[in-house]
C-alpha positions as CSV (number, residue, x, y, z in Angstrom):
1,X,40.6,-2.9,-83.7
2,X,39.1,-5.8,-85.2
3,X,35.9,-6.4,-85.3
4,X,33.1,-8.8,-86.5
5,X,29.1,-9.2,-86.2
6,X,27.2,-12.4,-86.4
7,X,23.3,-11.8,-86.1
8,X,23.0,-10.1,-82.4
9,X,26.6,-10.8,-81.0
10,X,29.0,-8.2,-81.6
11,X,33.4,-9.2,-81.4
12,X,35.8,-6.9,-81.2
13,X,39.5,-7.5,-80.9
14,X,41.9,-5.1,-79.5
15,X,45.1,-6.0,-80.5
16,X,47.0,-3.5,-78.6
17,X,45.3,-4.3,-75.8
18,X,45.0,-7.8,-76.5
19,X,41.6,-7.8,-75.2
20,X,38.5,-9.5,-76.5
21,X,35.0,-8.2,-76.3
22,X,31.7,-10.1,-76.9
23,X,28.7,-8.2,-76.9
24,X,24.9,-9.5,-77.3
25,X,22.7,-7.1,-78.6
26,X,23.3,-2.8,-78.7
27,X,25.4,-1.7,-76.1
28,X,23.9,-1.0,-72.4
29,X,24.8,-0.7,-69.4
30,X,25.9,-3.7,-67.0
31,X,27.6,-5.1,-64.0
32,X,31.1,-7.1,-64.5
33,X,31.5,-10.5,-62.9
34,X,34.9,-11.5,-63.0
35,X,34.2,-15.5,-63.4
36,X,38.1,-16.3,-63.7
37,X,41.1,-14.4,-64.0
38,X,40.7,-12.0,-66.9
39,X,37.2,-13.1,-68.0
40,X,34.3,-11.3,-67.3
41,X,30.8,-11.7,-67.5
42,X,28.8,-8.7,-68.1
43,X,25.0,-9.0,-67.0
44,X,22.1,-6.7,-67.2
45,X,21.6,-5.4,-63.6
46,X,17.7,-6.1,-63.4
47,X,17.4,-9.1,-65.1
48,X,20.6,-10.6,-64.4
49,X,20.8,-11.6,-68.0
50,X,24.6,-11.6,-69.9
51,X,24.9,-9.0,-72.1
52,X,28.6,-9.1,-73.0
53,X,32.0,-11.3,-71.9
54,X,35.1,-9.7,-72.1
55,X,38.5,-11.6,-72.2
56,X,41.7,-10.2,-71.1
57,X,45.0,-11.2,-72.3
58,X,43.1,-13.3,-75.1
59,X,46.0,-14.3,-77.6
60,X,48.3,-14.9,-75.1
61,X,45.8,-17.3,-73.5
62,X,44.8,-18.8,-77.3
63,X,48.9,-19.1,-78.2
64,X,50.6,-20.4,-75.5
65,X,47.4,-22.5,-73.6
66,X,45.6,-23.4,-76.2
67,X,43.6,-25.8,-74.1
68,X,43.0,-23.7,-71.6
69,X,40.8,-21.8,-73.9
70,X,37.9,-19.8,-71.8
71,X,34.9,-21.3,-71.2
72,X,31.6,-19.7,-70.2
73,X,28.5,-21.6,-69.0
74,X,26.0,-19.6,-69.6
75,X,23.2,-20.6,-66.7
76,X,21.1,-17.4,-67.4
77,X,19.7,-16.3,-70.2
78,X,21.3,-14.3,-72.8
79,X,19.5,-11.0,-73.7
80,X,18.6,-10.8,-77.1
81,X,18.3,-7.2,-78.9
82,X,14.6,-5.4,-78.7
């Protein structure tokens, strides 16, 4: 698994999977909101806030529809680590 960290957001890349995860912040728990096919928004259950996106099928989607690329609009807040 790949994986990088920028500041608070965590990416990690399962190639085996070929599944994309996005996290904001340490890990916690959450409710997934399937927003499209394949993407899904996780959000903090009290505050509604995303905590994470996950992205199925993510180089088959970046390869062969590159401009269908995912977009999220984020219209809550993102939660930020404590």
């Amino acid at each position: 698994m790949a994986e990088a960290k920028l500041g608070n957001l965590d990416i990690q890349y399962d190639p085996s999977a070929d599944v994309l995860y996005c996290s904001f912040g340490p890990p916690q728990e959450a409710i997934g909101e399937e927003i499209d096919t394949g993407v899904v928004v996780r959000r903090n259950p009290e505050t509604s806030a995303i905590v994470g996106i996950t992205v199925i099928d993510f180089s088959r989607r970046f390869t062969t529809e590159p401009k269908n690329i995912v977009s999220v609009c984020l219209d809550t807040p993102v939660e930020s680590a404590a």
